[in-house]
PLY file of the C-alpha trace (Angstrom):
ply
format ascii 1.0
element vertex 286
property float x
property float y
property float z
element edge 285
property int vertex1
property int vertex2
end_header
65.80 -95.77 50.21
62.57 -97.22 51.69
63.29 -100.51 50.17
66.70 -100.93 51.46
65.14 -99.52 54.93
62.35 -102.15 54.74
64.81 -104.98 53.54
67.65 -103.81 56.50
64.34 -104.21 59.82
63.21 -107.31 58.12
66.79 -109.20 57.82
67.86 -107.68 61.72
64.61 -109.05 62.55
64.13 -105.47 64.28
60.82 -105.06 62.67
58.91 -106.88 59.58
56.35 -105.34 58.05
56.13 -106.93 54.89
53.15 -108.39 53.39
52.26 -110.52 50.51
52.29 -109.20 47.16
49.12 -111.02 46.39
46.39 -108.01 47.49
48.77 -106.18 45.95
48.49 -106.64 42.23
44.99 -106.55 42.12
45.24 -102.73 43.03
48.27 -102.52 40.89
45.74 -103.62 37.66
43.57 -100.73 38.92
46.60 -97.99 39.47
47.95 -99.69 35.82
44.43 -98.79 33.83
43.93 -95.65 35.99
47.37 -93.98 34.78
47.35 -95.26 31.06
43.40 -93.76 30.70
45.09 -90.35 31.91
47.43 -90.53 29.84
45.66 -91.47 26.77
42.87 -89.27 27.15
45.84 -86.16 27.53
47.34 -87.52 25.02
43.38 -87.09 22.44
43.07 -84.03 23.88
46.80 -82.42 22.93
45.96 -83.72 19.61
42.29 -82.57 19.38
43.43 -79.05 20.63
46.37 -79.29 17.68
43.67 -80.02 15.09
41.52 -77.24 16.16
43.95 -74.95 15.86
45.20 -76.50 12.81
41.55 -75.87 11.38
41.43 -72.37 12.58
45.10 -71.12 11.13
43.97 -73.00 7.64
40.65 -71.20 7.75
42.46 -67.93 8.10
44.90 -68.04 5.49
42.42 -69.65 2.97
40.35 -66.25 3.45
43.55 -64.16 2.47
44.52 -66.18 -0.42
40.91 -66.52 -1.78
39.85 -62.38 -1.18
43.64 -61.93 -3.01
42.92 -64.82 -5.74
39.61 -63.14 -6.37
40.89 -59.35 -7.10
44.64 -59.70 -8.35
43.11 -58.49 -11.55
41.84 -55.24 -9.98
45.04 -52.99 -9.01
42.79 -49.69 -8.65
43.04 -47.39 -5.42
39.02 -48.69 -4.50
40.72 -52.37 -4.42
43.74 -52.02 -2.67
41.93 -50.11 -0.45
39.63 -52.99 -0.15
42.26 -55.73 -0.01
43.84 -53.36 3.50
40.35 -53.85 5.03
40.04 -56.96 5.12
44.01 -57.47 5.57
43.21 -55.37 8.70
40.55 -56.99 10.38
41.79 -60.59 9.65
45.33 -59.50 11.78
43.25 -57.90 14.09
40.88 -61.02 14.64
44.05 -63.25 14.56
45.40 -61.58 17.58
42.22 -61.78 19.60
42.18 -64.67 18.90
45.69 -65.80 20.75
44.23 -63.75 23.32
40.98 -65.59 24.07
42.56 -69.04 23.99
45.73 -68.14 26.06
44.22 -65.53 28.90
41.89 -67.62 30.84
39.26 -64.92 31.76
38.87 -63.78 27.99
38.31 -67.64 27.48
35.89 -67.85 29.86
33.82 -64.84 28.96
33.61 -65.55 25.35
32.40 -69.25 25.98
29.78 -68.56 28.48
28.17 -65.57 27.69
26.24 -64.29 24.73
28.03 -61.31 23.79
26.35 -58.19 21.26
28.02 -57.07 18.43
28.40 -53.78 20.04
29.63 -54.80 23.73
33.60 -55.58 24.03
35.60 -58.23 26.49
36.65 -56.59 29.42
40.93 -56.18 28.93
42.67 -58.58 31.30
46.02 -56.13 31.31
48.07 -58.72 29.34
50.81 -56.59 28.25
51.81 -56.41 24.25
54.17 -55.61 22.19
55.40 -55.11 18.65
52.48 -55.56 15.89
49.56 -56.93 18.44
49.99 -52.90 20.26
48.35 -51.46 16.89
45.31 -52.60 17.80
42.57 -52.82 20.73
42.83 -56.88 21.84
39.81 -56.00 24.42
37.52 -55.97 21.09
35.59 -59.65 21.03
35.85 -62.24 18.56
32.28 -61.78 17.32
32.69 -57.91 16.97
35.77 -58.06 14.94
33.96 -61.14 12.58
30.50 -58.57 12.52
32.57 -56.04 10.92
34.76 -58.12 8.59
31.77 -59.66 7.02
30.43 -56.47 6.46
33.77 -55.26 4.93
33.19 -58.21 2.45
29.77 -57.21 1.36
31.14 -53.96 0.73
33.30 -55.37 -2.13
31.37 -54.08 -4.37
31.55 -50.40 -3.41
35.50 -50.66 -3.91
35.90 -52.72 -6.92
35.78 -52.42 -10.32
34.26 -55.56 -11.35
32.31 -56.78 -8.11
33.14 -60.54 -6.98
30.16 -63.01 -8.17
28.12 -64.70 -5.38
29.81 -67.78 -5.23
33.22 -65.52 -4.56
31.40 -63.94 -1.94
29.93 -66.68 -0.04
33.35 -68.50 -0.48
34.96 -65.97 1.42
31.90 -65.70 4.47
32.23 -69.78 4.46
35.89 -69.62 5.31
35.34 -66.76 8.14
32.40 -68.91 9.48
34.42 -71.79 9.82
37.74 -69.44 11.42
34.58 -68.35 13.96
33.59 -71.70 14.76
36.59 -73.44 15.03
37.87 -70.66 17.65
34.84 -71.31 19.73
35.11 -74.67 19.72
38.85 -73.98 20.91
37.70 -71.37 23.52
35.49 -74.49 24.55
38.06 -76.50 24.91
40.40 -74.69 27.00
37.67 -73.73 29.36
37.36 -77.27 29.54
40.02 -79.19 32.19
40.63 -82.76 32.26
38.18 -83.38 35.26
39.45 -82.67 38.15
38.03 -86.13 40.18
39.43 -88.66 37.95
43.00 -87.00 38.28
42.54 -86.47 42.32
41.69 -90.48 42.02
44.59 -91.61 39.76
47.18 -89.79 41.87
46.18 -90.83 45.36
45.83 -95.16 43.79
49.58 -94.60 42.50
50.31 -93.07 45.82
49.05 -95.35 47.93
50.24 -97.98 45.73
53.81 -96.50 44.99
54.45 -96.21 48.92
53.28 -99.75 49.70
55.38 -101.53 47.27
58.47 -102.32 48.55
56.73 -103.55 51.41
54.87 -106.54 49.28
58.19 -106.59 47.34
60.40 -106.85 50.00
58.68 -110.13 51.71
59.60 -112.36 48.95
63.48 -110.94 48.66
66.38 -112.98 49.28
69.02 -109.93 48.21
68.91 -106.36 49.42
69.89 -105.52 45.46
67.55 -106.70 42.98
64.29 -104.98 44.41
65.55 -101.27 45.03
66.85 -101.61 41.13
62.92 -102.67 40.36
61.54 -100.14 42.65
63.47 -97.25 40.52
62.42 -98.66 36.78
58.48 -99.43 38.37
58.72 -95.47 39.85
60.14 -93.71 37.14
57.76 -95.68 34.83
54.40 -94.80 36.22
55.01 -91.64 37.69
56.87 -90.43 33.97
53.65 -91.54 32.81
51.52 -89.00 35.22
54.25 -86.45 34.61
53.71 -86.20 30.75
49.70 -86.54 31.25
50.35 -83.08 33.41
52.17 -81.78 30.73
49.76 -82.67 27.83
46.29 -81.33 30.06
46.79 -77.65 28.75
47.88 -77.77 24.98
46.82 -74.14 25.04
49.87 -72.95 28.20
53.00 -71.62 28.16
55.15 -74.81 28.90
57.62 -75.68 26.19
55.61 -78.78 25.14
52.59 -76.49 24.62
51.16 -75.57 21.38
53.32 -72.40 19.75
50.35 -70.77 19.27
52.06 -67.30 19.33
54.46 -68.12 17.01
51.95 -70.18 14.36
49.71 -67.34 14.31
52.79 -64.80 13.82
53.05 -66.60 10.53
49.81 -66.83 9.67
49.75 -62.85 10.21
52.57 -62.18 7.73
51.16 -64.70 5.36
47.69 -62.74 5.31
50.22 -59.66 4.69
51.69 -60.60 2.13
48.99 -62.38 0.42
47.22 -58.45 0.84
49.70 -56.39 -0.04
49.09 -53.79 -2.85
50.84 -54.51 -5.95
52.48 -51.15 -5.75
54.49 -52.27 -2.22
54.79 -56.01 -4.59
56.30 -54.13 -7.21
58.78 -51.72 -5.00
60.05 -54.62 -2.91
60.95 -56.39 -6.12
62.73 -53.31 -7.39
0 1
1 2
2 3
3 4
4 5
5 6
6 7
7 8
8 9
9 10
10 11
11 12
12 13
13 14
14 15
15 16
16 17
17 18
18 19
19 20
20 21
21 22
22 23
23 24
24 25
25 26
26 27
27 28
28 29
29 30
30 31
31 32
32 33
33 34
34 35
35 36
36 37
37 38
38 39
39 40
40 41
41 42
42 43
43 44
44 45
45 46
46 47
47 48
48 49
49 50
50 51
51 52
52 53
53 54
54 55
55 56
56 57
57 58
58 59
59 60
60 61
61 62
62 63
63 64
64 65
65 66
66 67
67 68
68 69
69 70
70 71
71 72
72 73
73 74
74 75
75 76
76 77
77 78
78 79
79 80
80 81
81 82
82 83
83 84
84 85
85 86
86 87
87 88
88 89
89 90
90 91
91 92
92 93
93 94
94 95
95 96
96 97
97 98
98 99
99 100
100 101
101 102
102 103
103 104
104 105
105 106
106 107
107 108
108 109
109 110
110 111
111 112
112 113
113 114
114 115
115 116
116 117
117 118
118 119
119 120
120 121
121 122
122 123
123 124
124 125
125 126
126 127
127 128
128 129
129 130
130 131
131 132
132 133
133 134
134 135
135 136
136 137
137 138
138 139
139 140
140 141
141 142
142 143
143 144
144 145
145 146
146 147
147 148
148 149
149 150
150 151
151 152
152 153
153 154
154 155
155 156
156 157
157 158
158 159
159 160
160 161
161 162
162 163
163 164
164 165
165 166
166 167
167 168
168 169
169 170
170 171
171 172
172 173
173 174
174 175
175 176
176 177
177 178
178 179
179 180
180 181
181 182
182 183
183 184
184 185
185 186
186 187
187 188
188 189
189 190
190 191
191 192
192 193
193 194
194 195
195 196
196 197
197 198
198 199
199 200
200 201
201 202
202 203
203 204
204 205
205 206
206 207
207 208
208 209
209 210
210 211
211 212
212 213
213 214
214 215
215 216
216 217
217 218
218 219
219 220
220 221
221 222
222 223
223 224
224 225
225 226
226 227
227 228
228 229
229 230
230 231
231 232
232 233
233 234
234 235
235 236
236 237
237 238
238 239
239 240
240 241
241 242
242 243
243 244
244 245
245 246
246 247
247 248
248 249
249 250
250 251
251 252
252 253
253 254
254 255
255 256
256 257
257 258
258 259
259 260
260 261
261 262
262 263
263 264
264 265
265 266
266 267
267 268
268 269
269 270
270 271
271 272
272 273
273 274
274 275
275 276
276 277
277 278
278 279
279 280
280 281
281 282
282 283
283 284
284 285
């Protein structure tokens, strides 16, 4: 429309104010590498925050599998019992964790402050439902991990044969790296693409989207071709800021964010089932 307004003064001869396109495409070089270094960096950190929590769900499941690998032998009452434990605290830690990477005070607590073992997050009234209400999601990260390392150690108060110490330490490696990786993710969310360089990139395509058809306009001998340009040159570059927007918080609720809910749901009933007694095994199959 401001094309075909800009074209319609200058052919009247009511008012020209067109100017060469010359200035012009030196700032559109700048606009050009301003937009596609926004979207590239959104683009690293979608993927960066998908390999985190990649990491993080592998590390999870790897601890079920190996604690399960470790004591299918033993089906006494002391191991099953054992094999609930940790099945408990590994869905409890799972939830928590959704929780510190999604709510953005939980995030920020856990990533810049040193919490004890014996202090909990404050709640952020997220409501629940289903599974996640069985337990307290106020509980911190580092809390939950305290205890399920010490559940592991205990091993050999429940079973029969006690794991050796390379079982044992296999199973504190993988909860180590499940901690880790979750604070580096905390890290990351608390971490927004900065907020200058974005302020920057939108006011240069601005500025530069608005002038256009004025540079365009004063070389035009037909008040067709350059509105058609104008609409392919503005859908282009601001598409381009559009899907940078969308790709900044990997960790939200848009429906090109990470399913975090949903991936951990799984991971949940694969650490059930991986933890399950061989009594509940054996009655399901019946």
């Amino acid at each position: 429309g401001l094309t075909i307004l800009v074209y319609h003064l200058k052919e009247q001869k009511i008012l020209n104010i067109t100017f060469p396109i010359d200035g012009h495409e030196l700032l559109a070089t700048m606009v050009a590498y301003l937009v596609v270094s926004r979207v590239s960096a959104s683009y690293t950190r979608f993927w960066e925050a998908r390999s985190l929590l990649s990491i993080a769900l592998q590390a999870a499941r790897q601890l079920s599998v190996q604690a399960a690998a470790f004591t299918n032998k033993d089906q006494s009452d002391g191991a099953n019992l054992w094999r609930t434990m940790i099945k408990h605290r590994m869905t409890h830690l799972m939830y928590v964790m959704v929780q510190v990477i999604k709510v953005e005070d939980k995030t920020y607590q856990y990533v810049g402050t040193n919490q004890d073992l014996d202090k909990t997050m404050t709640s952020s009234g997220t409501e629940v439902s289903g599974a996640e209400a069985e337990y307290d999601l106020s509980e911190s990260i580092p809390a939950i991990s305290y205890a399920l390392h010490k559940d592991i150690v205990r091993h050999k108060d429940f079973l029969q044969e006690p794991l050796f110490i390379h079982k044992e330490l296999k199973l504190h490696q993988l909860l180590m790296d499940f901690e880790n990786t979750v604070y580096e993710m905390s890290k990351f969310a608390a971490t927004p693409y900065p907020f200058p360089t974005t302020q920057m990139t939108r006011i240069f395509l601005f500025v530069w989207m608005f002038s256009l058809p004025f540079s365009l306009v004063y070389s035009a001998k037909e008040p067709y071709t350059t509105p058609i340009l104008m609409f392919f040159i503005t859908y282009g570059f601001f598409g381009l800021e559009f899907v940078s927007i969308e790709l900044d918080d990997p960790f939200g609720e848009d429906d090109n964010d990470l399913a975090i809910d949903d991936l951990s749901k799984v991971i949940v009933k694969g650490i059930n089932d991986d933890l399950r007694s061989k009594a509940y095994v054996e009655k399901s199959l019946s």
